[in-house]
Backbone atoms as SQL, in Angstrom:
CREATE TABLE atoms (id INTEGER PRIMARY KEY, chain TEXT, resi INTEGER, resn TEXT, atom TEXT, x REAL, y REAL, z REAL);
INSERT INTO atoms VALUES
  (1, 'A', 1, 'UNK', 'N', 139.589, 193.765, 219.033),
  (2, 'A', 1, 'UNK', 'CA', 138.603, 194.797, 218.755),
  (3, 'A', 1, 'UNK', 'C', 138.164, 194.741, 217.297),
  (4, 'A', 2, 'UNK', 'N', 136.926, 195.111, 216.828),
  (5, 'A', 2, 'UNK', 'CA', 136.409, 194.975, 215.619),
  (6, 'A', 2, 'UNK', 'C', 136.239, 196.305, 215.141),
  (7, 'A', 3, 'UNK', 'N', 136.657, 196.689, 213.842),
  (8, 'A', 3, 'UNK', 'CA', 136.722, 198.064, 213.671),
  (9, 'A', 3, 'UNK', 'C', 135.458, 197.949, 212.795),
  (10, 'A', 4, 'UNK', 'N', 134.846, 199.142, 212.546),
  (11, 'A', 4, 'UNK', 'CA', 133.591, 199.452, 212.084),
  (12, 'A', 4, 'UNK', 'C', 133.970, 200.709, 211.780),
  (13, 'A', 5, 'UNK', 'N', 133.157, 200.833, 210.282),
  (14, 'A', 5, 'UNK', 'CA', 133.598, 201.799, 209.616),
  (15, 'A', 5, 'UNK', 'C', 132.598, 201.677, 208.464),
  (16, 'A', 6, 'UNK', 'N', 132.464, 203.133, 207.418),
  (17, 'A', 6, 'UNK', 'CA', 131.337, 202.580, 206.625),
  (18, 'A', 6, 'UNK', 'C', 131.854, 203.682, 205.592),
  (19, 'A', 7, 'UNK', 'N', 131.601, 204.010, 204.211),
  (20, 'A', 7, 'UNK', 'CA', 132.128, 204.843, 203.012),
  (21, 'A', 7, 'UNK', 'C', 130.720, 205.247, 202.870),
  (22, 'A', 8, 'UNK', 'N', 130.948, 206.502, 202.854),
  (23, 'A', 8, 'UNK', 'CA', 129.601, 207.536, 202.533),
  (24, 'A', 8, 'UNK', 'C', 129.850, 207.717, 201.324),
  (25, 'A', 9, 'UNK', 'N', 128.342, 208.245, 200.711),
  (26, 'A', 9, 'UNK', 'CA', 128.224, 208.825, 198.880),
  (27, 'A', 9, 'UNK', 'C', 129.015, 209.911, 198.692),
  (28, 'A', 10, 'UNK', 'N', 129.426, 210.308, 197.667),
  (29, 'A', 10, 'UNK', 'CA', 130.068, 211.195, 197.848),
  (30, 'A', 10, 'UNK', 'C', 129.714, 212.932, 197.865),
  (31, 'A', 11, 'UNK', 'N', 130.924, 213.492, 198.505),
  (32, 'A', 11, 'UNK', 'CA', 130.432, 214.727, 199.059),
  (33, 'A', 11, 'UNK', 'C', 130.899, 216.513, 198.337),
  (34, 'A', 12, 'UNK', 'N', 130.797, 215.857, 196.744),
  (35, 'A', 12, 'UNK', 'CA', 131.419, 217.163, 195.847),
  (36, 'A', 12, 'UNK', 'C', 133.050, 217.131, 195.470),
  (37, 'A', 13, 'UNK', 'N', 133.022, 216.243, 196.091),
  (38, 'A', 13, 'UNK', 'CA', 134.774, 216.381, 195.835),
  (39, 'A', 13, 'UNK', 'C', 135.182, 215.259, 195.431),
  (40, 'A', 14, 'UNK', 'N', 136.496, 214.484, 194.847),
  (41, 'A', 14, 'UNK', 'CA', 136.857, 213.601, 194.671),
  (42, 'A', 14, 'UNK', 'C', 137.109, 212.299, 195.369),
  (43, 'A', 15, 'UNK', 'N', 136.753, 212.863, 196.774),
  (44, 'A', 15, 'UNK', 'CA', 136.757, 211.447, 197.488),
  (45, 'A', 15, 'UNK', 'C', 135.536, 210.982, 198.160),
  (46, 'A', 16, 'UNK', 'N', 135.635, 209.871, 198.119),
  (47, 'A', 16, 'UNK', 'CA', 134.008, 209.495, 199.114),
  (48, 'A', 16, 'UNK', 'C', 134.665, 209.699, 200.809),
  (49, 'A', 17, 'UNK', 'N', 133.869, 209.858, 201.955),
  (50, 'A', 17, 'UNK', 'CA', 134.211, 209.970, 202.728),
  (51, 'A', 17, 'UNK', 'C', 134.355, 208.458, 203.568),
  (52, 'A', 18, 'UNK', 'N', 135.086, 208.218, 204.275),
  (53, 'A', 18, 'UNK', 'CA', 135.370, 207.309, 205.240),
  (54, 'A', 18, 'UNK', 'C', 134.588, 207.321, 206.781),
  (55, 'A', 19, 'UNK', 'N', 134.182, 207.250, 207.347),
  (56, 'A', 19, 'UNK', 'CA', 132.742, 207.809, 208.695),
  (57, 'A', 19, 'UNK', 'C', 133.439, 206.547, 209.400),
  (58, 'A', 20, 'UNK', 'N', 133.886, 206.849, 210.504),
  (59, 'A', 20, 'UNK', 'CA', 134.866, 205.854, 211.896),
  (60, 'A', 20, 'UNK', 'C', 134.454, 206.623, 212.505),
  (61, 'A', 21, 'UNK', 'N', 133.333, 205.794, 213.643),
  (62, 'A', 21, 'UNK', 'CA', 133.023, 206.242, 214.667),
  (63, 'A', 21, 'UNK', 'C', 134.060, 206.331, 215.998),
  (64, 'A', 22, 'UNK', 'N', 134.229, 207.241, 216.765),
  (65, 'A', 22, 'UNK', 'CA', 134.825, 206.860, 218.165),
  (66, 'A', 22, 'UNK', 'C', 134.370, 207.004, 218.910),
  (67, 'A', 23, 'UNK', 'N', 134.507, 206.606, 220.345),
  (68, 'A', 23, 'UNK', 'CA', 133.617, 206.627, 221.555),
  (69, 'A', 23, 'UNK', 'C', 134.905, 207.729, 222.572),
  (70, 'A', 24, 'UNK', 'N', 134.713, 208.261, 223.250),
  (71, 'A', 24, 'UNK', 'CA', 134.995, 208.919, 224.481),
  (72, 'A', 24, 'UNK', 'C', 136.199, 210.170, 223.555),
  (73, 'A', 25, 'UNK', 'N', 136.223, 210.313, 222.331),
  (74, 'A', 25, 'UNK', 'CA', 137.263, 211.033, 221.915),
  (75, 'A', 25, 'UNK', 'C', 136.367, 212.277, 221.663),
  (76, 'A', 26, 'UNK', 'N', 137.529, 213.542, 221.989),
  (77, 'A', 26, 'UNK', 'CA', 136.329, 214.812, 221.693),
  (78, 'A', 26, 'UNK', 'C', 137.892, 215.535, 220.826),
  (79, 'A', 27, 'UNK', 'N', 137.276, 215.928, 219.260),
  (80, 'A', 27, 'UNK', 'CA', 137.582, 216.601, 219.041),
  (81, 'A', 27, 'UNK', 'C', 137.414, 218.347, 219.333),
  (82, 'A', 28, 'UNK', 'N', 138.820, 218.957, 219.204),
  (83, 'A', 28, 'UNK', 'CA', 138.128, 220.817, 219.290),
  (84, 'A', 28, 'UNK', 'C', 138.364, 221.357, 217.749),
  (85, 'A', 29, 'UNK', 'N', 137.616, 222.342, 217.827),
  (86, 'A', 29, 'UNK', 'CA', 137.681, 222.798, 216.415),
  (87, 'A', 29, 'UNK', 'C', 138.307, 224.048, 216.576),
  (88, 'A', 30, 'UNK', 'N', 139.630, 224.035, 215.394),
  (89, 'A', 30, 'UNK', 'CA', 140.321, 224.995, 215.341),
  (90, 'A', 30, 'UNK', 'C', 139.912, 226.241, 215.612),
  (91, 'A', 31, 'UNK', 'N', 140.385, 227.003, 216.783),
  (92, 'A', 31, 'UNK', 'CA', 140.048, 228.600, 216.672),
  (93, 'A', 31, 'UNK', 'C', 140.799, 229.288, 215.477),
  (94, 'A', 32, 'UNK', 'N', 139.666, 230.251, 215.099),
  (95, 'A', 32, 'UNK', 'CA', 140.065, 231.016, 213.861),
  (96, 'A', 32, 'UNK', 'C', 140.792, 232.201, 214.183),
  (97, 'A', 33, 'UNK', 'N', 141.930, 232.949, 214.061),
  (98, 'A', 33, 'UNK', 'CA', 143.203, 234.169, 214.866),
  (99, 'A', 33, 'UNK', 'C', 142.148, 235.273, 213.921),
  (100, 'A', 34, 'UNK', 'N', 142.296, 236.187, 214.601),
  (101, 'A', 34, 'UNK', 'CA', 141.659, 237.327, 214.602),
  (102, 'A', 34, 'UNK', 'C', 143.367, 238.567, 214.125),
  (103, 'A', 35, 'UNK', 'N', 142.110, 239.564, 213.034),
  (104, 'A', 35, 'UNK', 'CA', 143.418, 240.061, 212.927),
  (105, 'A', 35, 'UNK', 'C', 142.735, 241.675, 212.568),
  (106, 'A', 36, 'UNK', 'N', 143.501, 242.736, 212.655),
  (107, 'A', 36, 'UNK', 'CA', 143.240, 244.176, 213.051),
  (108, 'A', 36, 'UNK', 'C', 143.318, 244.344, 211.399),
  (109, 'A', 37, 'UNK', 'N', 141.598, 245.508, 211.486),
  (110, 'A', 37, 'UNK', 'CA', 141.081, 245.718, 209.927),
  (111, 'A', 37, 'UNK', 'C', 141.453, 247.544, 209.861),
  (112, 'A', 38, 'UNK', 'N', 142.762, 247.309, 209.663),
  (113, 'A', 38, 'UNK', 'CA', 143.225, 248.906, 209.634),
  (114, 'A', 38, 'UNK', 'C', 143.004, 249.836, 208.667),
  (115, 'A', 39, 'UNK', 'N', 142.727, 248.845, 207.509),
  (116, 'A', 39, 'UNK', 'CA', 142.075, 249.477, 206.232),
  (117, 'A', 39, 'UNK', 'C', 140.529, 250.163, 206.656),
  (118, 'A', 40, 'UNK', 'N', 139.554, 249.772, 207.732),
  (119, 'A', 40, 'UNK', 'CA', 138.382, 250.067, 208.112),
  (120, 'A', 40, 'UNK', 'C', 138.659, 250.842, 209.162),
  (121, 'A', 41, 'UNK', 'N', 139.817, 251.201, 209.984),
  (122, 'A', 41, 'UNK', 'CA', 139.533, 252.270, 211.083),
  (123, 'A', 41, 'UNK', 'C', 139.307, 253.279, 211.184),
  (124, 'A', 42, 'UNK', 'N', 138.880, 254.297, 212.263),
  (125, 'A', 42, 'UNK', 'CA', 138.238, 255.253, 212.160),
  (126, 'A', 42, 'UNK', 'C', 139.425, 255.924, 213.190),
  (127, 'A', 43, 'UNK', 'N', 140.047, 256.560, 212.258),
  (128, 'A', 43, 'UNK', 'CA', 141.021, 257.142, 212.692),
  (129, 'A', 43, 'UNK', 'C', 141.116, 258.828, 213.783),
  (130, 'A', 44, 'UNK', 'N', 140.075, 259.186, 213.116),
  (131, 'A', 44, 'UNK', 'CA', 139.424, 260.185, 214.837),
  (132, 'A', 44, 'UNK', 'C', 139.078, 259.984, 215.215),
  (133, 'A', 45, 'UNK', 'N', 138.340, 258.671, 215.540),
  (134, 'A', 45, 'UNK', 'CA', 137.722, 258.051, 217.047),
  (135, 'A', 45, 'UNK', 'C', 139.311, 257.584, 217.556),
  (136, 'A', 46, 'UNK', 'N', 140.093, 256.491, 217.611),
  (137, 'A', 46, 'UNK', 'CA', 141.764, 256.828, 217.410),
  (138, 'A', 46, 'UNK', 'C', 142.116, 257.837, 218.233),
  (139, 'A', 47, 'UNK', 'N', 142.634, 258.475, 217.328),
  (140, 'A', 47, 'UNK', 'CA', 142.321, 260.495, 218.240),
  (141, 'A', 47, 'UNK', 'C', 141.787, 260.569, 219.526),
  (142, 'A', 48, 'UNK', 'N', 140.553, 260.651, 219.079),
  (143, 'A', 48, 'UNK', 'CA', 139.427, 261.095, 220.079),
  (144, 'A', 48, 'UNK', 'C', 139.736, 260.517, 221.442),
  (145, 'A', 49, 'UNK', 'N', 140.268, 259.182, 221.724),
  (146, 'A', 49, 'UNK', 'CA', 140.219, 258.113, 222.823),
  (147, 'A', 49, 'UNK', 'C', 141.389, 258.542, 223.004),
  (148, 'A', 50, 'UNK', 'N', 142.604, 257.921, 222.152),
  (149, 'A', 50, 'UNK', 'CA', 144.016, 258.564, 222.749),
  (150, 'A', 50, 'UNK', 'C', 144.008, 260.391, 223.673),
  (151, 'A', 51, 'UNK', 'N', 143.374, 261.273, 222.964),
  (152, 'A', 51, 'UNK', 'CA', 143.197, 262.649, 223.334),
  (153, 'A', 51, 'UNK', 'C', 143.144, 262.657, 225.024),
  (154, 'A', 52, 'UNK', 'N', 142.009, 261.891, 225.178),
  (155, 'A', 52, 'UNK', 'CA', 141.414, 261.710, 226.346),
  (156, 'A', 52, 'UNK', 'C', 141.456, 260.973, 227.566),
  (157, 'A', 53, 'UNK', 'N', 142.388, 259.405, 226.817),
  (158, 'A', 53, 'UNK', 'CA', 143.161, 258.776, 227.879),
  (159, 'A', 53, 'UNK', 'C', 144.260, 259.384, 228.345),
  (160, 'A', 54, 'UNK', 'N', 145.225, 259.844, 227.476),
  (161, 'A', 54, 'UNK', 'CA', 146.604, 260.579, 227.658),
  (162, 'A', 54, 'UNK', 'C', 146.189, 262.041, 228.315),
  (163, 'A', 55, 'UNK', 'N', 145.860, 262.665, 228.403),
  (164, 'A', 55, 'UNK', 'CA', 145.097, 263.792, 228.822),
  (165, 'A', 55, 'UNK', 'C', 145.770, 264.182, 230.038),
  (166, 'A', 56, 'UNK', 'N', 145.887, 263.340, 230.580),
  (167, 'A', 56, 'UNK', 'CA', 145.738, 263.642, 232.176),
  (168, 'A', 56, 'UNK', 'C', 146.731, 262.211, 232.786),
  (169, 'A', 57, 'UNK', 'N', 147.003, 261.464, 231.434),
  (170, 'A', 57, 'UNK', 'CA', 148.706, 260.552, 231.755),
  (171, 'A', 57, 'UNK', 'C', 149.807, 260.903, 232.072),
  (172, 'A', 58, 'UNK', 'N', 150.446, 261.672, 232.245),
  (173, 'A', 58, 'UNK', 'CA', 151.662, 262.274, 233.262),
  (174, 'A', 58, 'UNK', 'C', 151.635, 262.688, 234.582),
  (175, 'A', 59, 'UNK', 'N', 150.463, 263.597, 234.824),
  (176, 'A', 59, 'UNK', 'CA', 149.950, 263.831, 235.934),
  (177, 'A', 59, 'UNK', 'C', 149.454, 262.767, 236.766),
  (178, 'A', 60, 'UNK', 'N', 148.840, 261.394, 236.179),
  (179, 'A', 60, 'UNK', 'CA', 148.485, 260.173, 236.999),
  (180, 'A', 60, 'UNK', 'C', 149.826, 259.108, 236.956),
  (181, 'A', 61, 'UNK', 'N', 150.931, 259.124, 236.348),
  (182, 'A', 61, 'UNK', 'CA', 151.276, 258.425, 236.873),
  (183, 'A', 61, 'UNK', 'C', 152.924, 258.565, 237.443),
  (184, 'A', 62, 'UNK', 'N', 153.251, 260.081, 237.580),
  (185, 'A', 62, 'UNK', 'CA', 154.173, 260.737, 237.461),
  (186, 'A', 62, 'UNK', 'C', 154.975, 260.025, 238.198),
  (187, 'A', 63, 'UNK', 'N', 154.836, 259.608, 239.027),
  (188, 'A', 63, 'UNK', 'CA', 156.022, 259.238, 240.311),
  (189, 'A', 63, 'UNK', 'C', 155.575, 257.591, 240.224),
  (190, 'A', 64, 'UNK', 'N', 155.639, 257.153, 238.918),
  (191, 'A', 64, 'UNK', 'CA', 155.345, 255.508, 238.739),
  (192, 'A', 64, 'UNK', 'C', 156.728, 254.967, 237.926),
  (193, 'A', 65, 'UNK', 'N', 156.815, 253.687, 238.626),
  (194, 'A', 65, 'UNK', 'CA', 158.137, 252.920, 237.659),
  (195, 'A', 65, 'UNK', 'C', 158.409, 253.272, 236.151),
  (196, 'A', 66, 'UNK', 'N', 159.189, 253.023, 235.398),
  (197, 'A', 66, 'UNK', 'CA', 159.172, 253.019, 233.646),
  (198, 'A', 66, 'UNK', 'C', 158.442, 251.708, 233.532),
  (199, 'A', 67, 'UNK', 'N', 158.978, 250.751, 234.309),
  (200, 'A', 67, 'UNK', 'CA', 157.667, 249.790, 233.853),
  (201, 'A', 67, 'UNK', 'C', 156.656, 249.813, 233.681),
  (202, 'A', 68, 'UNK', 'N', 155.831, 250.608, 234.901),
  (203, 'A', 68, 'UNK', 'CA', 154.445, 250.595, 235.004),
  (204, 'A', 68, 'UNK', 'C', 153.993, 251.614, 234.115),
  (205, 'A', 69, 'UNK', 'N', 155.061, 252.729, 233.728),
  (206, 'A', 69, 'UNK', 'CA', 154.330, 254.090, 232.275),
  (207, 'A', 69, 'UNK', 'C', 153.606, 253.106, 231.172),
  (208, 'A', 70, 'UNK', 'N', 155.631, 252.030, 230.797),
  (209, 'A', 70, 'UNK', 'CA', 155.298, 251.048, 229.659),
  (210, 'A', 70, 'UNK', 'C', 153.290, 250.440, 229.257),
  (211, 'A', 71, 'UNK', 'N', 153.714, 249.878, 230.733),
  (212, 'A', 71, 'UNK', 'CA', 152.451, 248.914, 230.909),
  (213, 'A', 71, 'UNK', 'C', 151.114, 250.095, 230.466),
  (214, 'A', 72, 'UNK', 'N', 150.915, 250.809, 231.230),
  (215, 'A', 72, 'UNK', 'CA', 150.031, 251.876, 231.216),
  (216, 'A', 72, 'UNK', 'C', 149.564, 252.420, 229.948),
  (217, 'A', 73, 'UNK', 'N', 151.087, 252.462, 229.354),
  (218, 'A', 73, 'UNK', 'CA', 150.650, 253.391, 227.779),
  (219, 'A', 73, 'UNK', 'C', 150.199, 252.600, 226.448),
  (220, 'A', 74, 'UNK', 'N', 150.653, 251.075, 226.871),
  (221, 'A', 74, 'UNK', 'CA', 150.761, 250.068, 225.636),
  (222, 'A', 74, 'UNK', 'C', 149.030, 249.688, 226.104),
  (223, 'A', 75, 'UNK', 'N', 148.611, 249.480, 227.446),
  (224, 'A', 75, 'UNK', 'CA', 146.983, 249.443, 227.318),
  (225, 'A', 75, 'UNK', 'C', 145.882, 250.393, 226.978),
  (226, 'A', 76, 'UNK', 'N', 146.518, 251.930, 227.106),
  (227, 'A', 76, 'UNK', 'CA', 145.838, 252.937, 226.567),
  (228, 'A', 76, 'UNK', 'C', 145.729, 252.727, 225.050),
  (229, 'A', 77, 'UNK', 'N', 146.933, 252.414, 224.007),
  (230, 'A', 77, 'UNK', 'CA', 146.996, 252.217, 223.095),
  (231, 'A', 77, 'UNK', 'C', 145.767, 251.355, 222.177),
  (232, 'A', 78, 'UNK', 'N', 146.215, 250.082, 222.984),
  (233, 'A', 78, 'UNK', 'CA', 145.085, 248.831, 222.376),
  (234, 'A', 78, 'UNK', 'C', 143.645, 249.233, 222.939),
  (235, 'A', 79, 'UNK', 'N', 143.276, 249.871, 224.224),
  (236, 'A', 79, 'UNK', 'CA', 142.305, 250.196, 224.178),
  (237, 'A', 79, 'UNK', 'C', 141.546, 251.184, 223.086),
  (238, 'A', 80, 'UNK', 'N', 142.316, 252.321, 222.791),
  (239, 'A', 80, 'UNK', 'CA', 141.899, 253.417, 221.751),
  (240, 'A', 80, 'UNK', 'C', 141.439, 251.884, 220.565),
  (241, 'A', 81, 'UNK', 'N', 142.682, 251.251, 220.144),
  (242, 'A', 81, 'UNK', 'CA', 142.544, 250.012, 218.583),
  (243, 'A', 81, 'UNK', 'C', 141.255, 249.469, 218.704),
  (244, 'A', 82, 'UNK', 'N', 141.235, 248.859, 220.317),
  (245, 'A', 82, 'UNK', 'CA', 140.093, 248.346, 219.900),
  (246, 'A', 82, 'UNK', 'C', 138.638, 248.829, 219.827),
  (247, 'A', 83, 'UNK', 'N', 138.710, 250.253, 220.456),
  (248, 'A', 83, 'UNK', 'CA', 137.369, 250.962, 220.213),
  (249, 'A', 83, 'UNK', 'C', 136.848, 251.545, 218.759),
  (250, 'A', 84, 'UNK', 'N', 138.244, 251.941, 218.047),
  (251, 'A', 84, 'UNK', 'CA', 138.277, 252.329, 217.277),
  (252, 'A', 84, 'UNK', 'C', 138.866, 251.377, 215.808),
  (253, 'A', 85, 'UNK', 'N', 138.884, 250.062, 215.776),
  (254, 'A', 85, 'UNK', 'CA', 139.932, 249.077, 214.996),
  (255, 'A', 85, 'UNK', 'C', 138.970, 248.082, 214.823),
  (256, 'A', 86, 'UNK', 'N', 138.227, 247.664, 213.584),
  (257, 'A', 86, 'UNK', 'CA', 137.588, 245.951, 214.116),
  (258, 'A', 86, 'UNK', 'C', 138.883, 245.335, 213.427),
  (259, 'A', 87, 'UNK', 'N', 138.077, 244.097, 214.010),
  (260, 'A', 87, 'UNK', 'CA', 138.779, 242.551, 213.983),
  (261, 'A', 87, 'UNK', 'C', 138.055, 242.055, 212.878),
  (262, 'A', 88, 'UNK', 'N', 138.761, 240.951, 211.958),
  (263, 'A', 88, 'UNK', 'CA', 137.949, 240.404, 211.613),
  (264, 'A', 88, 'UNK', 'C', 138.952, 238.924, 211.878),
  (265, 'A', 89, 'UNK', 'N', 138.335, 238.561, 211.199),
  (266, 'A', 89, 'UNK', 'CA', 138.533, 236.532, 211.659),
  (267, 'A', 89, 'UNK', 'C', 139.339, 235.848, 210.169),
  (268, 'A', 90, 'UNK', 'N', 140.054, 235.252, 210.615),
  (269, 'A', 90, 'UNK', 'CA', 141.014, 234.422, 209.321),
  (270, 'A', 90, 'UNK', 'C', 139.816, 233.469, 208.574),
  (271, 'A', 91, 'UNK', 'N', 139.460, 233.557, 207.421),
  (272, 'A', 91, 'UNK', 'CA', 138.492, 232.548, 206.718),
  (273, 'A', 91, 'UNK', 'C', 138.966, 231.172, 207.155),
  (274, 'A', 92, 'UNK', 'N', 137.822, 230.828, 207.229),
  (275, 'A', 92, 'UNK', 'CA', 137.717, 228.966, 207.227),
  (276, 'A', 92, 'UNK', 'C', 137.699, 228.623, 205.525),
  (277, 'A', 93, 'UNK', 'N', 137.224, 229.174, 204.810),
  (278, 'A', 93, 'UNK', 'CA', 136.909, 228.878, 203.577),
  (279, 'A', 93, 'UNK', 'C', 138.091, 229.525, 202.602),
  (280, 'A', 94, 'UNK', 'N', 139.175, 228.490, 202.166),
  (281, 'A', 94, 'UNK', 'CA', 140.183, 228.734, 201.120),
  (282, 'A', 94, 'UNK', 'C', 140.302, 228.241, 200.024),
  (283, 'A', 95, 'UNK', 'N', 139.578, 228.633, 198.967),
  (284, 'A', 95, 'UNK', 'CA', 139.606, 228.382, 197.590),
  (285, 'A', 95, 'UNK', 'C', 140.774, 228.046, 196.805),
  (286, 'A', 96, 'UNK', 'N', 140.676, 226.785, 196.425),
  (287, 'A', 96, 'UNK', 'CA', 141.515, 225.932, 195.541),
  (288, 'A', 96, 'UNK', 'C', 141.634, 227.017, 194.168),
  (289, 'A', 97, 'UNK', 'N', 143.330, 227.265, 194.005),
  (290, 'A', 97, 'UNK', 'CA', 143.520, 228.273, 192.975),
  (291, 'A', 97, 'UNK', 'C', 143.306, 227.578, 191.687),
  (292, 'A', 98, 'UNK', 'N', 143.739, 226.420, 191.893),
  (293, 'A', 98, 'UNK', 'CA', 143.766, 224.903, 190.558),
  (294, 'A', 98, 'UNK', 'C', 141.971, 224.321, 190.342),
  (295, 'A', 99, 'UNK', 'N', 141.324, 224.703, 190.856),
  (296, 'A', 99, 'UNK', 'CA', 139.847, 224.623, 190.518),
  (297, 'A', 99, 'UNK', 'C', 139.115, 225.377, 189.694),
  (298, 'A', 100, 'UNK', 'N', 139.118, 225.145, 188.201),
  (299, 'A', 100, 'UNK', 'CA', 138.275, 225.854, 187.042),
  (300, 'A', 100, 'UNK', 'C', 136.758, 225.172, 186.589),
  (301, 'A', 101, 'UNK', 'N', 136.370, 225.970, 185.890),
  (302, 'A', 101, 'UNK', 'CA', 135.504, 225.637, 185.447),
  (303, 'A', 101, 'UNK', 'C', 135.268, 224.260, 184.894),
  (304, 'A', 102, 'UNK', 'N', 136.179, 224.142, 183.777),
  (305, 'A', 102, 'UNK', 'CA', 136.402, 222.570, 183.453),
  (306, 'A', 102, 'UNK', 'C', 135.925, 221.207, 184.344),
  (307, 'A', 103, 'UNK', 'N', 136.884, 221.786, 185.075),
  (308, 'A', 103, 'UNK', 'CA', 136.644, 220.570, 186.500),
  (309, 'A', 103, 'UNK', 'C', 135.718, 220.501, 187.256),
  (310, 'A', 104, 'UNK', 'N', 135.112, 221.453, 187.047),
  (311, 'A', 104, 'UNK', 'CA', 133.500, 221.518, 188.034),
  (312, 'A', 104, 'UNK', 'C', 132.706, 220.394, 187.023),
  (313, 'A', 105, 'UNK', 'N', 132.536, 221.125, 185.707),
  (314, 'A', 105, 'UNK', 'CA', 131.928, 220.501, 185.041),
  (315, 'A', 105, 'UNK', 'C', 132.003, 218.855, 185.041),
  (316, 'A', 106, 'UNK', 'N', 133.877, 218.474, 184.767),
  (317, 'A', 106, 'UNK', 'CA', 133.638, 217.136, 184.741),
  (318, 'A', 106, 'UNK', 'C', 133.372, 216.417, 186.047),
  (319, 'A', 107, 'UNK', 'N', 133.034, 217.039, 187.191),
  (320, 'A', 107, 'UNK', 'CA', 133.033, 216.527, 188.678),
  (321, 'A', 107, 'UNK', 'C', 131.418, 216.508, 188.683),
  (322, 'A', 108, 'UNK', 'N', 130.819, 216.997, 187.952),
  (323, 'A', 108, 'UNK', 'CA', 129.497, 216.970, 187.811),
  (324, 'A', 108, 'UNK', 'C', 129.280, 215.964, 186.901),
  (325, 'A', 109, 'UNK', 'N', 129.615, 215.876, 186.159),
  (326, 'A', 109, 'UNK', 'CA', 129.323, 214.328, 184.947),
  (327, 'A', 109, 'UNK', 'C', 129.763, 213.252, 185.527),
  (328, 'A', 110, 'UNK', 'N', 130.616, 213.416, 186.246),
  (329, 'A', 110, 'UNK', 'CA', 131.449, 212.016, 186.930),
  (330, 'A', 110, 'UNK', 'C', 130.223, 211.519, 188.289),
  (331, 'A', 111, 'UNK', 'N', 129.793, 212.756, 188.716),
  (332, 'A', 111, 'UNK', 'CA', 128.793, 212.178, 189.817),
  (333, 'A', 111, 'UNK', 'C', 127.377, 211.850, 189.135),
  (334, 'A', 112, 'UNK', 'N', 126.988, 212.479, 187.943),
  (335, 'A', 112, 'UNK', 'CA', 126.152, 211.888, 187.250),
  (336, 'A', 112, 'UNK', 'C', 125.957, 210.575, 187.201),
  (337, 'A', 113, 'UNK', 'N', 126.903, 210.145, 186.062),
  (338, 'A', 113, 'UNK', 'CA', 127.207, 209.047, 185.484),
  (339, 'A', 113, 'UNK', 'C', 127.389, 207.983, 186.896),
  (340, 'A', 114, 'UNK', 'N', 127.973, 208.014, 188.341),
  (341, 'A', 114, 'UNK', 'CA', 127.747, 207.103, 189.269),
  (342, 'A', 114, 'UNK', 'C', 126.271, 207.190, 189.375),
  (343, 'A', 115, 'UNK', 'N', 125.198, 207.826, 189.656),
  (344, 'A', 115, 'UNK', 'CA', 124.514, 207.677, 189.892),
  (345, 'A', 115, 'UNK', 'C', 123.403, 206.614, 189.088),
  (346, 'A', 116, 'UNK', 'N', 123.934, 206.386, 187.662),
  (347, 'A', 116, 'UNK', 'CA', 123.336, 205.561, 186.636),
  (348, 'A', 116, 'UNK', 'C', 123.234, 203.890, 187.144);
């Protein structure tokens, strides 16, 4: 087999990129985890939903397993979170703490100066 492969210009950063094509391979792209913005909730809507699901929860499920209360009360719960709770999404974008000014600068003269 003959490998084929080709080095791209470069792309802001210190390395040029490497571009290898493949045939029948499928990458997936990482799902980003979602995570509860409790600092933003609205804590009487909260209330408001719990008030109203539970309301009338003993009376519906009185003569039900402890399992099935469990089950019952832990979905009332997340339901109230999520009416009342956003999500937000783990960044894709994580900033290099070791990246100053300096280095921008000389990453900019350095791509200059190739271009001469």
């Amino acid at each position: 087999n003959k490998s084929v492969f080709s080095i791209d210009s470069d792309l802001s950063s210190d390395h040029r990129p490497v571009i290898i094509p493949f045939r029948g391979c499928i990458l997936k792209a990482r799902k980003l985890k979602e995570f509860w913005n409790f600092k933003k909730a609205d804590s009487e809507k909260f209330k408001k939903v719990c008030t109203e699901y539970f309301s009338n929860f003993l009376n519906q499920y009185e003569a039900s397993s402890l399992d099935l209360l469990v089950e019952k009360f832990s979905s009332i719960l997340l339901t109230a979170a999520k009416i009342s709770v956003p999500l937000v999404k783990e960044s894709q974008y994580q900033p290099n703490k070791w990246w100053t000014k300096q280095i921008k600068k000389l990453v900019k003269t350095r791509k200059r100066l190739r271009k001469k």
